[in-house]
C-alpha positions as CSV (number, residue, x, y, z in Angstrom):
1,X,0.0,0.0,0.0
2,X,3.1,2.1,0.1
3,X,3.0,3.2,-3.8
4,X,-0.3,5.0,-3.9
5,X,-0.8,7.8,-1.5
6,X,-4.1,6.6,0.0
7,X,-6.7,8.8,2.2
8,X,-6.4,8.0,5.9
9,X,-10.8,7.5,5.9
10,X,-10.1,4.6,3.0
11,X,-7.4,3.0,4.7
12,X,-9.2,0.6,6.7
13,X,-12.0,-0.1,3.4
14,X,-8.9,-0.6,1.7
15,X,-7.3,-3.4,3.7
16,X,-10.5,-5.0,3.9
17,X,-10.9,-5.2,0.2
18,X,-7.1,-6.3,0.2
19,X,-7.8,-9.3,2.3
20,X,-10.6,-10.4,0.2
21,X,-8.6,-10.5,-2.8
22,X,-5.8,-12.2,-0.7
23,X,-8.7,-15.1,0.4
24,X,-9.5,-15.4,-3.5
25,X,-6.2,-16.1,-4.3
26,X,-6.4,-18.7,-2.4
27,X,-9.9,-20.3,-2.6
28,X,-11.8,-18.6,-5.6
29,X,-14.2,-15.9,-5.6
30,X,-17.3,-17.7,-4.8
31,X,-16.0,-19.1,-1.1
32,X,-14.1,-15.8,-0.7
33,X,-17.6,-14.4,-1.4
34,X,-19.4,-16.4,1.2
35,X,-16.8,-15.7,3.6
36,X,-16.7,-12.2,3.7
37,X,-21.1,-12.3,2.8
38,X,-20.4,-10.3,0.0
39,X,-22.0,-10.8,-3.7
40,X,-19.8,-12.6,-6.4
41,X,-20.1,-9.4,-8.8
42,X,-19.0,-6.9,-6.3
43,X,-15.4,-9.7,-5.2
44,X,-15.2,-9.7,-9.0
45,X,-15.5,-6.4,-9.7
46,X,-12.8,-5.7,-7.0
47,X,-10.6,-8.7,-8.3
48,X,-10.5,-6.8,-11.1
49,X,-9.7,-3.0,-10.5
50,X,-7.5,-4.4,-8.6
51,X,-5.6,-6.1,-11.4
52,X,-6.1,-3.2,-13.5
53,X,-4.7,-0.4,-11.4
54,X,-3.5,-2.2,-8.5
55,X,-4.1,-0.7,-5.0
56,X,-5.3,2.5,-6.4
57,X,-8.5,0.4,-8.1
58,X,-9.6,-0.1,-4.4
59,X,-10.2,3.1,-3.7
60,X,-13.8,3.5,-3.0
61,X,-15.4,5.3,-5.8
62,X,-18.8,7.2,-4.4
63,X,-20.3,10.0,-6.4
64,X,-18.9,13.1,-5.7
């Protein structure tokens, strides 16, 4: 989390998010899912930003 300059009031959202993705690595998105009771399009769409634009993609992203 060191390369992107990341607000302190995301910081905890952010680690959260990062542990998901850690859990799908290892078990898939659908346990990681039902771990975490999250949906399977919201793990994916994470899994996702997060390959695209690394930690920054985790950022939330509410309307302004």
């Amino acid at each position: 989390m060191a390369d992107v300059s990341i607000p302190p009031r995301y910081r905890a959202r952010v680690k959260q998010r990062l542990k998901v993705l850690a859990y799908v690595e290892k078990y898939g998105i659908r346990p990681a899912a039902r771990h975490f009771a999250l949906s399977r399009i919201t793990v994916r769409a994470w899994r996702d930003r997060y390959r695209a634009s690394g930690v920054a993609g985790l950022l939330p992203r509410y309307p302004r």
